[in-house]
N, CA, C and O of each residue as an XYZ file, in Angstrom:
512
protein
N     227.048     10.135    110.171
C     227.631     10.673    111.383
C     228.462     11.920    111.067
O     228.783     12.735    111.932
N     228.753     12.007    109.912
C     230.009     12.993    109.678
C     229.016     14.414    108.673
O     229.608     15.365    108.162
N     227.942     14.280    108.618
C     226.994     14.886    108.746
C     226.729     15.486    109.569
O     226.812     16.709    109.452
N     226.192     14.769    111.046
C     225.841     15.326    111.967
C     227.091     16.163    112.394
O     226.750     17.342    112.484
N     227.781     16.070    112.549
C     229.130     16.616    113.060
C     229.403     17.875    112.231
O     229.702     18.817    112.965
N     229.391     18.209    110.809
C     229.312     19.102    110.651
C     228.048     20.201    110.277
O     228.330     21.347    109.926
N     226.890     19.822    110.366
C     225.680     20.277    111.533
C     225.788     20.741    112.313
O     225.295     21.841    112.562
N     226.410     20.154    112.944
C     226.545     20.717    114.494
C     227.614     21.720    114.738
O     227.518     22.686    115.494
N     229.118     21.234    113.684
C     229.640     22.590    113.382
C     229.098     23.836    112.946
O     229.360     24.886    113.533
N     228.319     23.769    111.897
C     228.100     25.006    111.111
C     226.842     25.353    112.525
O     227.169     26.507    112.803
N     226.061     25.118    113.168
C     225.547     25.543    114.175
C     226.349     26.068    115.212
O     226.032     27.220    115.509
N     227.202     25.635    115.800
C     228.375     26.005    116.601
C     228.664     27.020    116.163
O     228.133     27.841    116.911
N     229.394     27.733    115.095
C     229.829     28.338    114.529
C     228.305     29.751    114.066
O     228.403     30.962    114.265
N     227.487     29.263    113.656
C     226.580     30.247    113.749
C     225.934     31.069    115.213
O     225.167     32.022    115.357
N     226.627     30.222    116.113
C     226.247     30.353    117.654
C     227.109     31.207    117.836
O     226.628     32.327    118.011
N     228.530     31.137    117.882
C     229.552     31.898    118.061
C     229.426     33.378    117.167
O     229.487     34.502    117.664
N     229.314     33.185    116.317
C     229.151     34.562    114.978
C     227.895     35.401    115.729
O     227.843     36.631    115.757
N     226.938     34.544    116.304
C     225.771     35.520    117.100
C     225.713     36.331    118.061
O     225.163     37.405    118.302
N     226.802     35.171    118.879
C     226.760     36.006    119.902
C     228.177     36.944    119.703
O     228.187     37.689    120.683
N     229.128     37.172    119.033
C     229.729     37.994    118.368
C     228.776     39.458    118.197
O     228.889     40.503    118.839
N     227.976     39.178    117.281
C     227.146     40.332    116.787
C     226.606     41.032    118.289
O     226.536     42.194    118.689
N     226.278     39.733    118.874
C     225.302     40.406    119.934
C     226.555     41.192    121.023
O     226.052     42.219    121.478
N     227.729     41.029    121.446
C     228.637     41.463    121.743
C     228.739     42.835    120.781
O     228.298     43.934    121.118
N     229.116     42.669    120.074
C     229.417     43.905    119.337
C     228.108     45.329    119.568
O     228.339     46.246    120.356
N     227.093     45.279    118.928
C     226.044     45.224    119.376
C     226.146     46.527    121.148
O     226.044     47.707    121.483
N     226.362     45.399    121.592
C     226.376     45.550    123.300
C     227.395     46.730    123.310
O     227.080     47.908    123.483
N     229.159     46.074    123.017
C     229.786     47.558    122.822
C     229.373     48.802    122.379
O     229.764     49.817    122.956
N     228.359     48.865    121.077
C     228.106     49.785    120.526
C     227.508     50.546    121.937
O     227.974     51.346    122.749
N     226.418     49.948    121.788
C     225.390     50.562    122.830
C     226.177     51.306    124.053
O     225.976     52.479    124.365
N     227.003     50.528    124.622
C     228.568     50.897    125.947
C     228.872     51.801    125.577
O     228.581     52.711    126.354
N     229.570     52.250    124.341
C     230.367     53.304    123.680
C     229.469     54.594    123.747
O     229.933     55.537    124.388
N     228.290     54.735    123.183
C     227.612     55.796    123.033
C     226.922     56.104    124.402
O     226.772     57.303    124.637
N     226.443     55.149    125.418
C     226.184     55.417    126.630
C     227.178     56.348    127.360
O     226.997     57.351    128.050
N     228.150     55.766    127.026
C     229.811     56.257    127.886
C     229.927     57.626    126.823
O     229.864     58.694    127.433
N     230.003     57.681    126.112
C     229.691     58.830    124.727
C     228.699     60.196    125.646
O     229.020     61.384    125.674
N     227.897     59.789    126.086
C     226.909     60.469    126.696
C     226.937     60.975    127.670
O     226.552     62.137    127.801
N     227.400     60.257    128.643
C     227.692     60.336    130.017
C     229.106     61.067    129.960
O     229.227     61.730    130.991
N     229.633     61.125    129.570
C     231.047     61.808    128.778
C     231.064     63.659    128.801
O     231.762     64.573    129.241
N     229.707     63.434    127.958
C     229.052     64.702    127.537
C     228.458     65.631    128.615
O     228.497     66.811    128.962
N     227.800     64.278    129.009
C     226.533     65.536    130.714
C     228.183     65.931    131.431
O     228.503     67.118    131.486
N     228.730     65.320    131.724
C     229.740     65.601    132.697
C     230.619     66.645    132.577
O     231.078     67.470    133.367
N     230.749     66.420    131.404
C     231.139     67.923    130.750
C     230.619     69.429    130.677
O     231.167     70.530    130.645
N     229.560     69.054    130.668
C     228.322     69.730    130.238
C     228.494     70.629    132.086
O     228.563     71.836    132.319
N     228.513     69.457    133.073
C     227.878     69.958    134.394
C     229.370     70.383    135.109
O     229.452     70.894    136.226
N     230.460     70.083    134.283
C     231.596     70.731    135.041
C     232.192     71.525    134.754
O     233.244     71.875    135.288
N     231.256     72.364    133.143
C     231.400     73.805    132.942
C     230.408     74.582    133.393
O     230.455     75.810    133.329
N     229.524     73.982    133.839
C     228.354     75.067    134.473
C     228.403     75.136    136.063
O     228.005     76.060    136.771
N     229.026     73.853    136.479
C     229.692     74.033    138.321
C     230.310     75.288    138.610
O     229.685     75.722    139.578
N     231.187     76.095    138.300
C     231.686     77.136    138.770
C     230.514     77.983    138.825
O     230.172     78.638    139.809
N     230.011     77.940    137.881
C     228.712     79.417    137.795
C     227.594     78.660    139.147
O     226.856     79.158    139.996
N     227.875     77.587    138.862
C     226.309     77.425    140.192
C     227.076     77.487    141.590
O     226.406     77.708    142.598
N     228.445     77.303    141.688
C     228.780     77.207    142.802
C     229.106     79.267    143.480
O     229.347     79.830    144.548
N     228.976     79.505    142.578
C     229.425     81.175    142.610
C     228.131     81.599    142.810
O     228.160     82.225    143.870
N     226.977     81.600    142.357
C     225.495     81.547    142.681
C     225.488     81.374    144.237
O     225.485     82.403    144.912
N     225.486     80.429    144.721
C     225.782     79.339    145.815
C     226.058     80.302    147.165
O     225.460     80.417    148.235
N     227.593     81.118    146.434
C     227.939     82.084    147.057
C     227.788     82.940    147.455
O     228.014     83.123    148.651
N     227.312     83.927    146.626
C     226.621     84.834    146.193
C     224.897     84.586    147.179
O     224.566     85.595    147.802
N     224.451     84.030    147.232
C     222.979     83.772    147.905
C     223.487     83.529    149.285
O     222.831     84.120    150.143
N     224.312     82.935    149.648
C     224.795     82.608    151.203
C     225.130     84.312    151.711
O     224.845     84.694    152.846
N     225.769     85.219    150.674
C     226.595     86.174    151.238
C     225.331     86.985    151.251
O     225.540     87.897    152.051
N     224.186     87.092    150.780
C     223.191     88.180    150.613
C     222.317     87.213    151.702
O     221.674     87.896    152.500
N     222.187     85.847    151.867
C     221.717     85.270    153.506
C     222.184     86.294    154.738
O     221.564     87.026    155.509
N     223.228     86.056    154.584
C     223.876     86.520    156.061
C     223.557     88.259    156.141
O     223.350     88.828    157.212
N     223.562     88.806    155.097
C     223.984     89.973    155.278
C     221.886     90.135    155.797
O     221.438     90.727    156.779
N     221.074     89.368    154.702
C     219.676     90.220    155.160
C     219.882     90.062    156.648
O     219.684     90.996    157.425
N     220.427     88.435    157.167
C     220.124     87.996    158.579
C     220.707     89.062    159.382
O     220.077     89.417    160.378
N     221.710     89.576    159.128
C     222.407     91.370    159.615
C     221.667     92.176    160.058
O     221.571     92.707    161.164
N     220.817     92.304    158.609
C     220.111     93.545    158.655
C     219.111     93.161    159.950
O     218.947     93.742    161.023
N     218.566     92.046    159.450
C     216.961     92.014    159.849
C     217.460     91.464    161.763
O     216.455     91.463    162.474
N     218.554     91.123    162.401
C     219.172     91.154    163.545
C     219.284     92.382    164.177
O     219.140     92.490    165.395
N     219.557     93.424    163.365
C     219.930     94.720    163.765
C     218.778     95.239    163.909
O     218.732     96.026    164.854
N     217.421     95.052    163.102
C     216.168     95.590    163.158
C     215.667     94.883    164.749
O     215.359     95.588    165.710
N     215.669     93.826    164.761
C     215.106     93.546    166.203
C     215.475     94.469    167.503
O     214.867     95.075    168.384
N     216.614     94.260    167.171
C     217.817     94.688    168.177
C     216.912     96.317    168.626
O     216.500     96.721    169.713
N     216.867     96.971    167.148
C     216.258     98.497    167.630
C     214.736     98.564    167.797
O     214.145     99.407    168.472
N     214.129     97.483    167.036
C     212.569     97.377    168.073
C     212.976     97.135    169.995
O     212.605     97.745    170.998
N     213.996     95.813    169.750
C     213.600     95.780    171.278
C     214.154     97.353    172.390
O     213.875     97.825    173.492
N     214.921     97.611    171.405
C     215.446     98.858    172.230
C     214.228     99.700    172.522
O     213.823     99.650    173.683
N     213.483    100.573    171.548
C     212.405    101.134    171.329
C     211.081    100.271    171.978
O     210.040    100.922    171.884
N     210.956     99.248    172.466
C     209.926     98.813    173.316
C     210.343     99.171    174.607
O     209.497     99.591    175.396
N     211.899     99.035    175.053
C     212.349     99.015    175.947
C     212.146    100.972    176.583
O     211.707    101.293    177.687
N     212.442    101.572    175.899
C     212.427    103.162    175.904
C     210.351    103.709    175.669
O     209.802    104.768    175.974
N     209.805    102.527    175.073
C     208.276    102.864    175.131
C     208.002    102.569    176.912
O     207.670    103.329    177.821
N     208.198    101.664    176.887
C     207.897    100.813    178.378
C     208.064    101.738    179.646
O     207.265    101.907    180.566
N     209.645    102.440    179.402
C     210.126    103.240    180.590
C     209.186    104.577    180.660
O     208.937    105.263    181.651
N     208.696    104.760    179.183
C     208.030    106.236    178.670
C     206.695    106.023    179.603
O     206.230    106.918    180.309
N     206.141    104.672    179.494
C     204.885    104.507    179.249
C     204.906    104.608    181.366
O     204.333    105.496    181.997
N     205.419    103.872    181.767
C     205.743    103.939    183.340
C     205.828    104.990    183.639
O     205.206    104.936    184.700
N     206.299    106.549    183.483
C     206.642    107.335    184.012
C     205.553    108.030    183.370
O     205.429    109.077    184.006
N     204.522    107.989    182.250
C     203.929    108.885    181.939
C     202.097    108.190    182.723
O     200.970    108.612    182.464
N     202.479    107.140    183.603
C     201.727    106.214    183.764
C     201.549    106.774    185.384
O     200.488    106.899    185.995
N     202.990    107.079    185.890
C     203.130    107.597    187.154
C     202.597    109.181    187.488
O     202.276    109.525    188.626
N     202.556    110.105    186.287
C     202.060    111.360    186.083
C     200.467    111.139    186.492
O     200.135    111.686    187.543
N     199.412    110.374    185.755
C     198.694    109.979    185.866
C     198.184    109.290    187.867
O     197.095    109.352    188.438
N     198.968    108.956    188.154
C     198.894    107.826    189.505
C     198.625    109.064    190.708
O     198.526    110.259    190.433
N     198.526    108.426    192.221
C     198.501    109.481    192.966
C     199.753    109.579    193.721
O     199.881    110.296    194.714
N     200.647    108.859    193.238
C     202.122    108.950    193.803
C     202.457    110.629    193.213
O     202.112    110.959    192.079
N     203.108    111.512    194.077
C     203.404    112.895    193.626
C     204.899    112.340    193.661
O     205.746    113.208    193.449
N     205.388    111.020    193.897
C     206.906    111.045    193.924
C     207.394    110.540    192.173
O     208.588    110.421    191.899
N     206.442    110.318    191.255
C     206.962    110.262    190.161
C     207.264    111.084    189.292
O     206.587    112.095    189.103
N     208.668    110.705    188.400
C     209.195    112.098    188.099
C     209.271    111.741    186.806
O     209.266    110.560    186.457
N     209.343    112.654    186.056
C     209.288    113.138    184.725
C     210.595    113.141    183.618
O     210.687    113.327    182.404
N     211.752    112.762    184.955
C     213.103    113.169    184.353
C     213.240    111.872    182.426
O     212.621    110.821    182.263
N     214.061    112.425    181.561
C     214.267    111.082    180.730
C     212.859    111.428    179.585
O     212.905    110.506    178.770
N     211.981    112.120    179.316
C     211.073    112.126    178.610
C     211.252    113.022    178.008
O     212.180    113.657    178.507
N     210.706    113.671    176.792
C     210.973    114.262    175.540
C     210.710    115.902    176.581
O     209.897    115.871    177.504
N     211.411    117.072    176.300
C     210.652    118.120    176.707
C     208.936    118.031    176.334
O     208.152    117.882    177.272
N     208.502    118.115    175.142
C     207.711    118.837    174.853
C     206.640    117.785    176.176
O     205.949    118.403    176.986
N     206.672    116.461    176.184
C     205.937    115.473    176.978
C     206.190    115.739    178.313
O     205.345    115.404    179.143
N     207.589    116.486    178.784
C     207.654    116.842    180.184
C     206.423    117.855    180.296
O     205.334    117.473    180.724
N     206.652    119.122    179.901
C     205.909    120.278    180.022
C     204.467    119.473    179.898
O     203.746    119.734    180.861
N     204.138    118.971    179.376
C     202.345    118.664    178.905
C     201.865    117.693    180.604
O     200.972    117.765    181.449
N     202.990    116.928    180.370
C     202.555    116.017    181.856
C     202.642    117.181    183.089
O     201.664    117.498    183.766
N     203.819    117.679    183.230
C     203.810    118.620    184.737
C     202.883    119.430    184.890
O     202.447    119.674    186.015
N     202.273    120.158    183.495
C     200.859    121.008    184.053
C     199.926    120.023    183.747
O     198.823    120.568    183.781
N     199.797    118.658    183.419
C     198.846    118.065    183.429
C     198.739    117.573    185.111
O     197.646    117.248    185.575
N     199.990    117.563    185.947
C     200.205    117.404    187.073
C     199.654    117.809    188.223
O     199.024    117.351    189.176
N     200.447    119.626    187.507
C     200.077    120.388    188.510
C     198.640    121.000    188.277
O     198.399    121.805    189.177
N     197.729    120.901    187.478
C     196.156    120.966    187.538
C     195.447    119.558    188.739
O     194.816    119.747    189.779
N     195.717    118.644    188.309
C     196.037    117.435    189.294
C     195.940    117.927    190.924
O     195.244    117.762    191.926
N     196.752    118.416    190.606
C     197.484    119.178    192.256
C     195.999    120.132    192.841
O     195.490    120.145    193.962
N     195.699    120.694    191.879
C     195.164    121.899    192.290
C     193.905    121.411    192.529
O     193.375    121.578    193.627
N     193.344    120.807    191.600
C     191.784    119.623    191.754
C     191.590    119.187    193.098
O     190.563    119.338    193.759
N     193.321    118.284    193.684
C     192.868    117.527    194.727
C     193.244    118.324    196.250
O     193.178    117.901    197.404
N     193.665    119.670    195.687
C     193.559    121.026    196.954
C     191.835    121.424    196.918
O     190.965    121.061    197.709
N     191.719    122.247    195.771
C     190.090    122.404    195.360
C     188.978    121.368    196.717
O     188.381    121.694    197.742
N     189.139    120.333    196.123
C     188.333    119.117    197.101
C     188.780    119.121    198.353
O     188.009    118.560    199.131
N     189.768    119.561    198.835
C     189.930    119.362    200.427
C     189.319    120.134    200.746
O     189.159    120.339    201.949
C-alpha cells in the first residue's frame, strides 16, 4: 500500500512539474506574442502621423479639384446659356419675323446677319 501511495506521489508530482513546463511554455509563447504586438504598434504609431498627413493632404487636393471642376461647370453652363441666347437671335435673323434684333451679338456676327437680313429684305420685295 505504501507503494502505491508513493506511485501515485511521484505521478502527482510528475503531473504537476508538466503542467508547470506546459505553463511556462504558454508564458513564453504570451511574452513574445505581446513582444510582437508591442512592436506592430509601434511600428504603426510612427507611421500614423505620415498617413494621417497623406489623409490630409488628398482631402485638401479633393476639395480644391471639386473647386476647380465646380467652377468649370459653372462656365460651361454660362456659355450654353450665352450659345442658346446667340443661337435664338441668330435663329430669328433667319425667321420671317423682321422684329428680331441683333442687339447682344459679337459685331463682326451683327454686320454678317443684318446684310444677311437685308438681302432677305430685298428677295422678298424682288417677289412681290
Amino acid at each position: 500500500m505504501e507503494t502505491l501511495i508513493q506511485i501515485l506521489t511521484a505521478l502527482l508530482l510528475v503531473s504537476a512539474i508538466s503542467a508547470l513546463v506546459y505553463l511556462v511554455i504558454v508564458f513564453i509563447r504570451l511574452k513574445t506574442l505581446l513582444e510582437n504586438l508591442n512592436r506592430t504598434t509601434t511600428e504603426l504609431n510612427s507611421k500614423l502621423p505620415t498617413i494621417l498627413d497623406n489623409f490630409q493632404k488628398v482631402s485638401e487636393q479633393l476639395a480644391d479639384v471639386t473647386s476647380k471642376a465646380q467652377s468649370q461647370f459653372e462656365t460651361i453652363q454660362n456659355l450654353t446659356e450665352t450659345f442658346q441666347s446667340y443661337f435664338q437671335r441668330v435663329k430669328g435673323v433667319f425667321s420671317t419675323d423682321s422684329s428680331s434684333t441683333l442687339e447682344g451679338l459679337p459685331s463682326g456676327l451683327t454686320k454678317i446677319f443684318a446684310l444677311i437680313k437685308a438681302i432677305r429684305t430685298v428677295i422678298t420685295k424682288l417677289k412681290a
